[in-house]
DODOMAR-747686 format. One record per residue: residue in three letters; x negated, y, z negated of N, C-alpha, C, CB in turn. Coordinates in pm, 1 decimal, decimal comma. Each point is the difference from the previous one (the first is absolute). Glycine has a CB too. Layout:
! DODOMAR-747686
ala:X:Y:Z:X:Y:Z:X:Y:Z:X:Y:Z
...
! end
This chain:
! DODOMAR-747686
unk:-734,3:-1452,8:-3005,3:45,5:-75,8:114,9:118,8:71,2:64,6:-81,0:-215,0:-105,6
unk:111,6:116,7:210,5:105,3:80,7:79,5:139,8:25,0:-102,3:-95,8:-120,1:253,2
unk:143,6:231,7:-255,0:122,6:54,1:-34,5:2,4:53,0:-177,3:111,1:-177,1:216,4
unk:-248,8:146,1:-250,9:14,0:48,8:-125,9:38,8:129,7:-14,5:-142,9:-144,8:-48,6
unk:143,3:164,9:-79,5:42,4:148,0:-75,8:-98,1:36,3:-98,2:244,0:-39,4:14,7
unk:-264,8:174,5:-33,4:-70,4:61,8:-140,3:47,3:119,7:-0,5:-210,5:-110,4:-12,8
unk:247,4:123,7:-130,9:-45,0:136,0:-83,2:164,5:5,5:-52,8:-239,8:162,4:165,9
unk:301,6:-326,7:-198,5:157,0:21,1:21,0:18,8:79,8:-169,8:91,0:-268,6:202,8
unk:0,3:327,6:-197,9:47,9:63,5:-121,1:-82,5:106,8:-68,3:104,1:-205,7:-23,9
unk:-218,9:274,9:144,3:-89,3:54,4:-69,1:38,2:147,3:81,1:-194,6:-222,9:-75,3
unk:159,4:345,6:-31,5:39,2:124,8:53,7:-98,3:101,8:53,1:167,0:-43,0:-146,0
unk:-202,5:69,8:223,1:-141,8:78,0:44,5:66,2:148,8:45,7:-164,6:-239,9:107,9
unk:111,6:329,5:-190,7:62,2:110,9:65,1:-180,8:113,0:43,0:328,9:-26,9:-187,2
unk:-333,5:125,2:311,8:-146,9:62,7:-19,6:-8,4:74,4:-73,8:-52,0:-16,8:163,2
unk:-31,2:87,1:-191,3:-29,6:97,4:-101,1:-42,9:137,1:62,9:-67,1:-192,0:-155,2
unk:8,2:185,2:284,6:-38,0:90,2:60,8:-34,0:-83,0:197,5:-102,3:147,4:-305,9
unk:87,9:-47,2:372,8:-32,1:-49,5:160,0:-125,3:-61,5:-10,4:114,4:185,4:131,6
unk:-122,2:-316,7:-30,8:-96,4:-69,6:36,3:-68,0:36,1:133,2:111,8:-155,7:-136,8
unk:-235,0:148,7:126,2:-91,2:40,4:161,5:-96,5:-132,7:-4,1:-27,1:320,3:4,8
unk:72,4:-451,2:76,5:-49,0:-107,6:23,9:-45,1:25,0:172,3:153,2:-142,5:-216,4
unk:-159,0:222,1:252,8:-50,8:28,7:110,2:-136,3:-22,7:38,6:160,1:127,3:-26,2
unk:-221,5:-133,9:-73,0:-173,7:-27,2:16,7:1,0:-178,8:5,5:-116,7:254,4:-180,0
unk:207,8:-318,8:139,0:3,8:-147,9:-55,7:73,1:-41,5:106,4:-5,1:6,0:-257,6
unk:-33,4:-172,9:305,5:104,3:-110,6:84,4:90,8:-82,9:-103,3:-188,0:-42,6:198,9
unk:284,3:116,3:-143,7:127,7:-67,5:-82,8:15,7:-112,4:26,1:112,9:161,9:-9,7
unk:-36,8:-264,2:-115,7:39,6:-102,7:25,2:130,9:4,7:-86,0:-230,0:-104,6:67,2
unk:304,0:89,7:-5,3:143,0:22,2:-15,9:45,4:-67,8:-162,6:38,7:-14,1:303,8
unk:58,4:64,4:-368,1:-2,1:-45,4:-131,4:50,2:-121,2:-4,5:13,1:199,6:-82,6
unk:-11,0:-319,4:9,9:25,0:-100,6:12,2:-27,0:-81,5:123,0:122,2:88,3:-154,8
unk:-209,6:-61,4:251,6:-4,3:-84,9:107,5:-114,3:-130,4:-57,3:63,7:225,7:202,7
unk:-60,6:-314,7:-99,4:-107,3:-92,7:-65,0:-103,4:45,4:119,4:145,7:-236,4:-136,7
unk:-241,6:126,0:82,9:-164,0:25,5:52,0:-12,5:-40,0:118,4:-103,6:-33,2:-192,9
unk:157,7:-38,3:264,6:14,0:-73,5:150,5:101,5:39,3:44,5:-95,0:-187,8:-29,6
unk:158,5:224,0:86,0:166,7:28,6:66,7:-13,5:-73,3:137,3:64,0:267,8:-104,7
unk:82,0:-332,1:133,3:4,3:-32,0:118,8:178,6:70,6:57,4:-213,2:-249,2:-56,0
unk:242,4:221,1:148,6:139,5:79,6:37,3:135,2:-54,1:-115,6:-87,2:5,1:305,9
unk:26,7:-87,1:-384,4:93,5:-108,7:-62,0:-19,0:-4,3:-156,6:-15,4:-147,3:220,2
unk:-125,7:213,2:-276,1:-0,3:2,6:-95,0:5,9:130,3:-111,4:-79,7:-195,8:118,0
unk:217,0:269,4:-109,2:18,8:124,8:-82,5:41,5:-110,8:-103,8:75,5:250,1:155,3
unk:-116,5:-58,7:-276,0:-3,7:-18,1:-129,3:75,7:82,2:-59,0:-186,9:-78,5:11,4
unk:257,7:96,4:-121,0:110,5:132,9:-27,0:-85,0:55,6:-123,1:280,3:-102,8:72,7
unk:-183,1:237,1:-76,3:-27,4:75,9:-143,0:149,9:0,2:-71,1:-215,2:179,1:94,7
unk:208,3:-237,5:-236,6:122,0:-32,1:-27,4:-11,6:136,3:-148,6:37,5:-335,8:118,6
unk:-51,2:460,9:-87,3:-21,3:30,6:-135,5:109,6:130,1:29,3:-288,7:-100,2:-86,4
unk:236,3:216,7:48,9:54,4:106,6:11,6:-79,1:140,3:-5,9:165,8:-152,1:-77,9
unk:-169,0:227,2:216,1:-120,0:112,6:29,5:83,1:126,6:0,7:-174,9:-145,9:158,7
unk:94,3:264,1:-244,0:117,4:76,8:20,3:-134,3:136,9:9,7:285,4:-144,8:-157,1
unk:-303,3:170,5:319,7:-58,4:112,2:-19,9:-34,4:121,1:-33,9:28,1:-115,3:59,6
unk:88,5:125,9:-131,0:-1,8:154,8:-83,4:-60,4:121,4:53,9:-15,5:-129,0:-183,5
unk:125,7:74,4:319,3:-48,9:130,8:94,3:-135,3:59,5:43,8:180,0:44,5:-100,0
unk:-257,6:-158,8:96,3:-144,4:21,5:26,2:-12,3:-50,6:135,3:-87,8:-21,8:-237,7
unk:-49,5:21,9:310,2:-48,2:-20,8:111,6:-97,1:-121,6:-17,9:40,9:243,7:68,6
unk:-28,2:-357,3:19,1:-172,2:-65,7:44,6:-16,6:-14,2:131,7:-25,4:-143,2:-185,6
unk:-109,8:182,8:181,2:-96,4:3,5:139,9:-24,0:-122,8:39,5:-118,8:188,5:-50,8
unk:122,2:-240,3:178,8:-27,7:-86,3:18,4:-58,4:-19,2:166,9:156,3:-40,2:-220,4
unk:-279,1:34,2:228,4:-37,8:-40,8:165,5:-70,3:-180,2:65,7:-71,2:307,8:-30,2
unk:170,5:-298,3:13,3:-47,5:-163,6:27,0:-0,9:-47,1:186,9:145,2:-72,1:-284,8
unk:-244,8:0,9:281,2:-17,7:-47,7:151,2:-58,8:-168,9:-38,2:-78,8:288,9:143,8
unk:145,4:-342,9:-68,2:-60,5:-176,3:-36,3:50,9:-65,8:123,0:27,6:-31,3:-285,6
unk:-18,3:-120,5:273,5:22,9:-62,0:114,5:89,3:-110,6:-29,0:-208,8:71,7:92,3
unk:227,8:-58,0:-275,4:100,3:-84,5:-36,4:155,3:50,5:19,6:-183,3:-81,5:-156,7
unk:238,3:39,2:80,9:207,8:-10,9:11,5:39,4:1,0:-117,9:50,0:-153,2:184,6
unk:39,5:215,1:-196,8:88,5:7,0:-112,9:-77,3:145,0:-57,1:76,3:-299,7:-54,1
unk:-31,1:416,9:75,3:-84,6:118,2:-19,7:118,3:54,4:-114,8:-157,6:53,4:274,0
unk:80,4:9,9:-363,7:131,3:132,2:-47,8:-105,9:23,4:-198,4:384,1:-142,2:179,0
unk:-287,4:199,6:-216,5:-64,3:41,8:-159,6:-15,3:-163,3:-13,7:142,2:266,2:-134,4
unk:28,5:-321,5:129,5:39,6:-80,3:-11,1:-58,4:-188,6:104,6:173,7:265,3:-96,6
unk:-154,2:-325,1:61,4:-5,6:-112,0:110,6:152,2:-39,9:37,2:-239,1:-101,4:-95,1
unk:319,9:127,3:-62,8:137,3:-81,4:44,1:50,0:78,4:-133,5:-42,3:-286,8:144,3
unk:193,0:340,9:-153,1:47,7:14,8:-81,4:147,9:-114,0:-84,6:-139,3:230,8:128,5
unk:141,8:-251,4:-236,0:84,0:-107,8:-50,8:104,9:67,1:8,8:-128,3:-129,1:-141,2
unk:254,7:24,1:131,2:120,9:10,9:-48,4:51,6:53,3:-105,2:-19,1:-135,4:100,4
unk:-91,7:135,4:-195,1:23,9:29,6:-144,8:-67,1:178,0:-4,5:-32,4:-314,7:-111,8
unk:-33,9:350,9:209,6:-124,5:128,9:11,2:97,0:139,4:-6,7:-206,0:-143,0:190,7
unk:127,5:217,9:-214,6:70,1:134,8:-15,0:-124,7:76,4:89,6:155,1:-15,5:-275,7
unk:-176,3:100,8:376,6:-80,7:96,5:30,2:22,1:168,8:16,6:-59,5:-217,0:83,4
unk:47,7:311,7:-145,9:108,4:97,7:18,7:-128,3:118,0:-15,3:280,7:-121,9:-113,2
unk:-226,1:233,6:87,0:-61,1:142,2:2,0:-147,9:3,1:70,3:134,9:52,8:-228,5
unk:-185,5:-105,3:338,1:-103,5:21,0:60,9:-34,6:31,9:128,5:-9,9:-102,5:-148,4
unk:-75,8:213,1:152,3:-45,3:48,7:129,6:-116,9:-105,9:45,3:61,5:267,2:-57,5
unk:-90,8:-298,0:173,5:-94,8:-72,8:84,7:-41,1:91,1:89,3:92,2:-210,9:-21,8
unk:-224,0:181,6:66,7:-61,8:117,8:76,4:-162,3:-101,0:38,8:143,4:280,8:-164,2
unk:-249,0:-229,5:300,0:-68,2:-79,7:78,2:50,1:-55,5:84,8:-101,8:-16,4:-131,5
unk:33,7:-117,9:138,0:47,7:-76,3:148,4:-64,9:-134,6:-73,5:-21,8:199,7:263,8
unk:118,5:-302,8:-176,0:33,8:-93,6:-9,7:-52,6:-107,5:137,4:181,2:136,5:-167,4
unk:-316,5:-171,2:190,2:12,7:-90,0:172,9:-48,2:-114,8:-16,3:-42,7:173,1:157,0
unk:139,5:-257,3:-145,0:-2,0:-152,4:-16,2:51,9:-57,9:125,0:35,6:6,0:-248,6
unk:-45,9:-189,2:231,0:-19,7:-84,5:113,8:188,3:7,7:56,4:-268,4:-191,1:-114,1
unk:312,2:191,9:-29,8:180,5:-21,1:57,5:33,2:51,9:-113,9:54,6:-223,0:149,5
unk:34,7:185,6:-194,5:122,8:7,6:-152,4:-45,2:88,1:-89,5:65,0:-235,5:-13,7
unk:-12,5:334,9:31,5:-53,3:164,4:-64,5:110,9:44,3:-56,2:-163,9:84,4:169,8
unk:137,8:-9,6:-266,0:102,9:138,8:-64,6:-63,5:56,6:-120,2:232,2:-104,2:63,2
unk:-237,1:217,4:-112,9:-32,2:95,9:-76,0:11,7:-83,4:-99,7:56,3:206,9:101,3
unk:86,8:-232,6:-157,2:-19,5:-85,1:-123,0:-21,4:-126,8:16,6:121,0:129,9:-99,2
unk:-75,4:-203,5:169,4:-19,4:-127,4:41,3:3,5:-53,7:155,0:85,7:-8,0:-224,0
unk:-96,2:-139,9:242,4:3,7:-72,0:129,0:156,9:-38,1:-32,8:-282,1:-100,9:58,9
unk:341,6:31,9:-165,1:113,1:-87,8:-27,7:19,0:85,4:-144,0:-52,4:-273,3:140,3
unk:213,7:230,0:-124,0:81,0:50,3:-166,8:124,1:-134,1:32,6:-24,6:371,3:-45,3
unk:41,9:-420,2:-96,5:105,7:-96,8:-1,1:148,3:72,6:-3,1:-170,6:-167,9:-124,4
unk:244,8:87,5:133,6:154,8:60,2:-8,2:2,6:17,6:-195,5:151,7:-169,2:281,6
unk:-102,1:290,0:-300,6:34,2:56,7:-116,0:-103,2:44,5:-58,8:167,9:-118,0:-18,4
unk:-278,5:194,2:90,3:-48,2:53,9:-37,8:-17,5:131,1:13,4:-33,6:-179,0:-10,9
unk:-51,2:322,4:-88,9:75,4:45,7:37,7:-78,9:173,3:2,6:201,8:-222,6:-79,7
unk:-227,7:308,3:215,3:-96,6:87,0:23,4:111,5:146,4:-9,0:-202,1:-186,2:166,2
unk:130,5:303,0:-245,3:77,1:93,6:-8,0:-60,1:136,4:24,9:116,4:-148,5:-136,8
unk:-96,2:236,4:184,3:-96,4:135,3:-21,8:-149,4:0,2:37,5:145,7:36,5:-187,6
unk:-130,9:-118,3:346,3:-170,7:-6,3:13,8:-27,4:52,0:127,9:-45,8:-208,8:-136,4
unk:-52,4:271,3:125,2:-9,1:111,3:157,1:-150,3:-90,0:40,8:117,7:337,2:-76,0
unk:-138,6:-323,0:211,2:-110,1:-65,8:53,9:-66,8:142,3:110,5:127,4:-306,5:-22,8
unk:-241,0:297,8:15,2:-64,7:91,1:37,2:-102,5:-89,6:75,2:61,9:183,6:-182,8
unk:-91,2:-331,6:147,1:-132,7:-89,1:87,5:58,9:-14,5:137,0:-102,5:-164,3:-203,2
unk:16,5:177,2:286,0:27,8:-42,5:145,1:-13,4:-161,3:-0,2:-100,1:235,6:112,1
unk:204,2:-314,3:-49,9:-9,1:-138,0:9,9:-35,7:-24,6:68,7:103,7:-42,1:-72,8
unk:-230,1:-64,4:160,8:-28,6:-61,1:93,7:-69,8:-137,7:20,9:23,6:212,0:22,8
unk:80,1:-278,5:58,8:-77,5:-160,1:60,3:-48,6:12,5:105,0:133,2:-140,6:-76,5
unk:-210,8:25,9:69,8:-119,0:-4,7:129,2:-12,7:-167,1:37,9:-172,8:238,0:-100,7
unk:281,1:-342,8:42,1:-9,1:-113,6:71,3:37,0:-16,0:174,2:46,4:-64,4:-253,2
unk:-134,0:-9,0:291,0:87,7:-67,9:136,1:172,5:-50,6:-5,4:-258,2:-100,2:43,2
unk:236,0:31,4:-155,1:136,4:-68,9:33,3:107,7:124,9:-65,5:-90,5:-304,6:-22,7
unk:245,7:292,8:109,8:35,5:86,8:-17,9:151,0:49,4:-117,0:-158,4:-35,2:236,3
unk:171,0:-113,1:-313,6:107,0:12,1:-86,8:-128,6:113,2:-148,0:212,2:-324,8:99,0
unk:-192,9:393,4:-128,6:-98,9:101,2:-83,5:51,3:38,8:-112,6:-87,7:87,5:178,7
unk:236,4:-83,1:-197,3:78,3:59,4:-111,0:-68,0:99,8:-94,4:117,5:-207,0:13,4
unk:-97,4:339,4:50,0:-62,7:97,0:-58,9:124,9:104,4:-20,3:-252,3:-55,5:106,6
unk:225,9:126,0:-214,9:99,4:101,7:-34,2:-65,9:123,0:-90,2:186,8:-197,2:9,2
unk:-150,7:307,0:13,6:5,9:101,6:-91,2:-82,3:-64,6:-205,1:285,9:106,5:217,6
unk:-169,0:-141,3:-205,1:-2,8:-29,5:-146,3:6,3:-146,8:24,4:118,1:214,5:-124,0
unk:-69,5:-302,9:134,6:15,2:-152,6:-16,5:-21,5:-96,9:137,8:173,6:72,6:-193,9
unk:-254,6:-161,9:262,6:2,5:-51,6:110,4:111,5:-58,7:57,7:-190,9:-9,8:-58,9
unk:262,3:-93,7:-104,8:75,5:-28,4:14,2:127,1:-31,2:-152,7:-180,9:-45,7:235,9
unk:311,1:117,3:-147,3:58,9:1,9:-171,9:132,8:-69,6:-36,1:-101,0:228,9:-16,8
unk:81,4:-289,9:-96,8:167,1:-72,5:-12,2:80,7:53,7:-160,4:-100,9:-274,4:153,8
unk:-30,0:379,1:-205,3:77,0:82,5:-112,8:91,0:136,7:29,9:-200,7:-90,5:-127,6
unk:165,1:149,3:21,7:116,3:148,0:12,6:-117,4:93,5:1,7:252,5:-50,3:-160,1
unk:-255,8:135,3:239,9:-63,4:120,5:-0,4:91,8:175,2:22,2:-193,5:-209,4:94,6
unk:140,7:268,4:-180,1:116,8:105,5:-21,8:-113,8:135,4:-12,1:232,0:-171,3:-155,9
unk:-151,1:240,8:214,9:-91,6:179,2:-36,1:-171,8:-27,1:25,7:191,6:93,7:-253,9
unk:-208,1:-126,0:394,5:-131,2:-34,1:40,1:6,8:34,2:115,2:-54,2:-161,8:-130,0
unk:-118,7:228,8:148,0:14,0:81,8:138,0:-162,0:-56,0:29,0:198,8:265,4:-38,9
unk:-217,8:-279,8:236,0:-105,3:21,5:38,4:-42,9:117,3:89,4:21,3:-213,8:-49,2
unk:-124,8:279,5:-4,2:-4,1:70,2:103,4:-171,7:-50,9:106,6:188,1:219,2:-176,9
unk:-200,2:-341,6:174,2:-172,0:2,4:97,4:32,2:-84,0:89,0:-196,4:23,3:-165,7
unk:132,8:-37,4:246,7:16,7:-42,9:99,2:-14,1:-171,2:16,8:-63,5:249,3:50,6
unk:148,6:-320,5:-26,0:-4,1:-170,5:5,1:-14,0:-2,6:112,0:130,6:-95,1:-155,7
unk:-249,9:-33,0:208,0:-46,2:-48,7:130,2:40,4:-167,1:3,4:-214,4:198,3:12,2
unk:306,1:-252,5:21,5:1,7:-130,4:6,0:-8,2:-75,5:137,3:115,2:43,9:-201,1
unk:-65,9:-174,6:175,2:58,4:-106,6:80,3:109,0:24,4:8,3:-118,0:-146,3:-43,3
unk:221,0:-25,3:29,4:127,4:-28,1:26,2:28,6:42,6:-186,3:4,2:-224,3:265,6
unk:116,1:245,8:-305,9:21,8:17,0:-103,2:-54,7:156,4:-41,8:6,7:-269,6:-19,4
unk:23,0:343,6:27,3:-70,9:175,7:-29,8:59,3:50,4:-51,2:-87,9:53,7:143,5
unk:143,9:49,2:-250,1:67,6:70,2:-63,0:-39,3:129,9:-51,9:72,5:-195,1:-23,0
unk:-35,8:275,2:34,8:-39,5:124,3:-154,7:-1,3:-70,5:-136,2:141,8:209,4:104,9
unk:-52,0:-241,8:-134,9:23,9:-18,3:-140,3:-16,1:-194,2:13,5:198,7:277,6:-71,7
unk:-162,8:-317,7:140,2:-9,3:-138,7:-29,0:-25,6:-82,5:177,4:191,5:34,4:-273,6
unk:-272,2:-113,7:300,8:-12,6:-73,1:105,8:154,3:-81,9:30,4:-282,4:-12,8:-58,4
unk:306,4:-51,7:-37,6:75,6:-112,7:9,2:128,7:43,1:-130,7:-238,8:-194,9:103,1
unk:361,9:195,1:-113,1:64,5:5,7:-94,6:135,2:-131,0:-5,2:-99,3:277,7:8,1
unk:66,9:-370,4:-76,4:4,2:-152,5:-20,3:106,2:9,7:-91,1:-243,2:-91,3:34,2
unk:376,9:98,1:-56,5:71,3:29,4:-124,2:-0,2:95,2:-105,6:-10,0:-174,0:52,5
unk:-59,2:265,5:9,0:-49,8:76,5:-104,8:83,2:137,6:12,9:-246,3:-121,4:-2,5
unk:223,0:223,4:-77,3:51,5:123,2:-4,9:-71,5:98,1:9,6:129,6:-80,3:-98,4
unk:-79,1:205,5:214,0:-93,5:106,2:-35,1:88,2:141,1:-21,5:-204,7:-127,4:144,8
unk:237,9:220,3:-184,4:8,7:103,2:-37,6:-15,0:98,9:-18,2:17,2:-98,0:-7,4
unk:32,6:211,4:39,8:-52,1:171,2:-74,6:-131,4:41,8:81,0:73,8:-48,8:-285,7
unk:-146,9:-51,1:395,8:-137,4:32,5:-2,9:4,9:46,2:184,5:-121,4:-200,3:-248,0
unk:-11,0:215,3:244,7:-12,8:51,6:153,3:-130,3:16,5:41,4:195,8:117,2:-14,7
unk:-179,9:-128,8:136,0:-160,1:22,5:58,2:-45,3:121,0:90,7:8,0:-243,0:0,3
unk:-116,4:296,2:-22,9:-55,9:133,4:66,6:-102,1:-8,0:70,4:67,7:104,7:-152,7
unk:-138,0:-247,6:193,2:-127,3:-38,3:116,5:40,4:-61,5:125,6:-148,3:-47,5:-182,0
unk:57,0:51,0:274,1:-6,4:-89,9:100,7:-2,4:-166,0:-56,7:-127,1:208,3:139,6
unk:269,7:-300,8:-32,6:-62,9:-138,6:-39,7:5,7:-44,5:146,4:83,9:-62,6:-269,0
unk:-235,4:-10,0:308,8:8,3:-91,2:121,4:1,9:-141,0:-16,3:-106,7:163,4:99,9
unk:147,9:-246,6:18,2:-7,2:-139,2:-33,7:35,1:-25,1:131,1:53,1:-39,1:-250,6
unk:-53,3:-92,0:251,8:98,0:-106,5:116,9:133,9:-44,2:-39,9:-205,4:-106,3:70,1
unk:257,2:-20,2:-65,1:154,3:2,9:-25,5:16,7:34,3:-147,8:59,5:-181,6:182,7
unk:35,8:232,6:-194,9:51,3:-6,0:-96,3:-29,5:104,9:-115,1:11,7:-216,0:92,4
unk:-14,7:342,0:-60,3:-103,1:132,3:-30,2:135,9:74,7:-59,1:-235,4:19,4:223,5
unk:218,9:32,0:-297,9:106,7:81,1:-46,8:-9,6:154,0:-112,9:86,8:-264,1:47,1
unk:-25,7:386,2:-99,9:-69,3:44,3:-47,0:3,6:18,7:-151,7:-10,8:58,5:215,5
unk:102,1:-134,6:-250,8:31,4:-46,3:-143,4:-44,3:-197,5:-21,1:245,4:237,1:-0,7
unk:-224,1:-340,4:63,6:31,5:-65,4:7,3:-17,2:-97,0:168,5:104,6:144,0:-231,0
unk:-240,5:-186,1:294,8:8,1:-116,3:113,1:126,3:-78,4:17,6:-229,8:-27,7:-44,8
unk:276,5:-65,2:-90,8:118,1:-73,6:37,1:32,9:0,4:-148,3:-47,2:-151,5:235,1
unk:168,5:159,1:-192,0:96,7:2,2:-103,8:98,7:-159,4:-29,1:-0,3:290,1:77,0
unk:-28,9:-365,0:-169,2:90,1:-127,9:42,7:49,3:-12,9:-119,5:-117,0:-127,8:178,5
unk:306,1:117,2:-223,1:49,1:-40,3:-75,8:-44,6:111,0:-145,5:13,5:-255,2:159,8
unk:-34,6:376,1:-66,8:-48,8:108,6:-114,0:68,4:112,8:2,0:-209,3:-67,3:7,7
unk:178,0:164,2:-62,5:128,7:95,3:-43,4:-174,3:184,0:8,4:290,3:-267,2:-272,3
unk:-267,0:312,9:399,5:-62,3:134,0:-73,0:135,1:118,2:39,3:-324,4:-62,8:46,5
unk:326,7:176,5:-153,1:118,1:42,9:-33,2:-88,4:182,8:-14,0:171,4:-283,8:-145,1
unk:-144,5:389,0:169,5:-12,0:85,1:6,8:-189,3:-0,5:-4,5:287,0:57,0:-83,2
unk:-284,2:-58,2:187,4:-127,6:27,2:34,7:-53,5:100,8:162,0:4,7:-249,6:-163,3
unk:-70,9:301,8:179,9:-29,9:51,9:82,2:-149,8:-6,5:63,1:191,7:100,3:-97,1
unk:-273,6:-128,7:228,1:-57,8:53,5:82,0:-55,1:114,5:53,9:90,1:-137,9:-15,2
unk:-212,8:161,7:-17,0:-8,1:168,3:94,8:-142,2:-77,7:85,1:88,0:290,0:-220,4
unk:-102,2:-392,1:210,1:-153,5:-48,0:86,7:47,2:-16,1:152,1:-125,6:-162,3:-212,6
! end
């Protein structure tokens, strides 16, 4: 149901790169129906061990990413992302949503992000659609296509923190487009840089 959690206290690290590219993803922890209202988190701890997953996903649902939602309690770190990503709205490499204190480290994005809803709040980002954790030493380099809310690295940054990271693609949107960060509210990003 809405706002649950799985995989809390559990440690997943890869063993080698994933090529899910032939497969339609469904985001980890998401549920079976989604509506704009019903994310789900991953409350565990992912540590890519510097590996890669493929991922080409095209759908017509929301809430796009490895991820559906990352917890408060989550750890996501050492992973490359790579493919493309084209969903209805709320996109990012690792996730759509991350809670405050949670927490993404050492992750490069290589998927191109893209929405294709009418309506135009979309919260799409690089890496997160929308973020209220800490993200540190994370880079995008593909290209994000949004709405209102657009980012490299994050659509929306909600209390959250970003860091050390930077972006190297094109990002388009309508209001609120930015190339680290669409809007920044009551948030803190701190040595970061732009080359999109």
């Amino acid at each position: 149901k809405k706002n649950d959690v799985y995989g809390t206290g559990i440690y997943y690290k890869l063993g080698a790169s994933i090529d899910l590219s032939g497969y339609q993803w469904t985001p980890i922890c998401a549920r079976e129906k989604m509506t704009s209202t019903d994310w789900t988190y991953f409350d565990g701890n992912f540590d890519g061990a510097g590996y890669t997953i493929i991922m080409n996903i095209s759908t017509t649902n929301s809430g796009y990413g490895l991820f559906q939602g990352i917890s408060g309690k989550s750890v996501v770190k050492n992973l490359t992302l790579a493919g493309s990503i084209k969903a209805a709205h709320r996109a990012g490499a690792i996730a759509y949503i991350s809670a405050a204190r949670s927490k993404i480290d050492n992750v490069h994005n290589y998927a191109k992000i893209t929405v294709t809803s009418a309506a135009k709040d979309y919260y799409t980002g690089g890496i997160l659609g929308s973020n209220s954790g800490v993200i540190t030493n994370t880079y995008n380099y593909a290209e994000v296509v949004g709405g209102n809310y657009t980012g490299g690295i994050a659509g929306t940054n909600s209390k959250g923190t970003i860091t050390n990271s930077a972006n190297f693609a094109n990002v388009s949107g309508y209001k609120y487009t930015g190339g680290i960060a669409g809007m920044n509210t009551g948030a803190t990003i701190s040595n970061c840089k732009n080359f999109g």
